[in-house]
N, C-alpha and C positions, 0 to 999 in steps of 0.2 A: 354879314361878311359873305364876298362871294367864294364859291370852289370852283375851279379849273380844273379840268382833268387834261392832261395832254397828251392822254391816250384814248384808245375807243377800240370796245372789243365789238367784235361780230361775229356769228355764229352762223357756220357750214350752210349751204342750201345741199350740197351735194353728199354730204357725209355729217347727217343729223349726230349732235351730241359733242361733234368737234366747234372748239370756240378759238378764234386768236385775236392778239392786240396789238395795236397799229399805231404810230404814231401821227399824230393831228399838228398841222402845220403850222409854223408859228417865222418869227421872220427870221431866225436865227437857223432853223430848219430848213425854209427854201432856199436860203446861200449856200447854205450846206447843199443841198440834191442840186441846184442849178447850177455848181463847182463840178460836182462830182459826174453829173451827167450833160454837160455843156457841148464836149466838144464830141461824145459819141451821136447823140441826139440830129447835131449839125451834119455832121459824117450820113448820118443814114437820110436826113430828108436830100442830101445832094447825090448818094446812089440814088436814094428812090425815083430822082427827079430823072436817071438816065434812061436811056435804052435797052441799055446791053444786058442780057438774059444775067450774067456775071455779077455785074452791080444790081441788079434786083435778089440776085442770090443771096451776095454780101447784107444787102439791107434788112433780107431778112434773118440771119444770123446775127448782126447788130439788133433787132428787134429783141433776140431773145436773152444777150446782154443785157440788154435796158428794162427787163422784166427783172433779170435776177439782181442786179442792183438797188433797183427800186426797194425787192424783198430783203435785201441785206442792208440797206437802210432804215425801213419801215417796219417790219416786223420785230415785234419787241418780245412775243410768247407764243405757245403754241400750246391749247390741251383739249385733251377728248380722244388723242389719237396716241397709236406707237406704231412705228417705221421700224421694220424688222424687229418686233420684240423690244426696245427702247423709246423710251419718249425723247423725242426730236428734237435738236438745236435747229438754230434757221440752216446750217450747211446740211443737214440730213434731208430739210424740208426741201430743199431747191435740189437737191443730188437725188432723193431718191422716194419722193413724197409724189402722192399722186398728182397727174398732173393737172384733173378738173379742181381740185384744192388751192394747189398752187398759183393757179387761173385765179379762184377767188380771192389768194391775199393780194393777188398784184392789183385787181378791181377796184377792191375799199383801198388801198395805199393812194389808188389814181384818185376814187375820188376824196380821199381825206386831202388831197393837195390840191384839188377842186380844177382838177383837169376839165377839159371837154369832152364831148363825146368822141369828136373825131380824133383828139389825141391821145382820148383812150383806145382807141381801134392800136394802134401802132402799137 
């Protein structure tokens, strides 16, 4: 018999001893994140695609939308660490967790959904 795990932990490069768990994509899960992140996603490649100082402003502020969504989808735990003296929910992590951390759960989330490189840049 096989096991399936449908999560995957990974452990800090930046903050040795911190580990968190991620969810692993499956097809019921990218309906879910391609729902939920469809029409901001679309939103930001057509500022990007502008000119105007404004809409590249906007796109990058949509960028950091579609970071913390990703993390309020995909992060399922968080341990090794405490955020002011408590261990972290994911809104403690995104509100006030450091931000090279945070950087790395959005990383493994992109690529447990087997992103690209260049879509992981965005």
């Amino acid at each position: 018999m096989n096991n399936y795990e449908s999560t995957a932990v990974y452990h800090s490069d930046c903050y040795p001893g911190v580990w968190f768990r991620v969810k692993r994509m499956s097809l019921g899960r990218r309906l879910q994140l391609a729902t939920q992140l469809g029409e901001l996603l679309s939103k930001q490649e057509f500022l990007l695609s502008s000119e105007r100082v404004v809409d590249k402003a906007e796109a990058g502020r949509l960028a950091l939308e579609i970071d913390r969504q990703f993390i309020k989808w995909g992060l399922v735990e968080i341990g090794g660490v405490e955020i002011d003296g408590s261990l972290p929910g994911i809104d403690t992590v995104i509100e006030a967790g450091p931000e090279a951390l945070v950087r790395e759960v959005v990383a493994a989330i992109r690529r447990e959904c087997g992103l690209t490189e260049d879509e992981r840049k965005n």
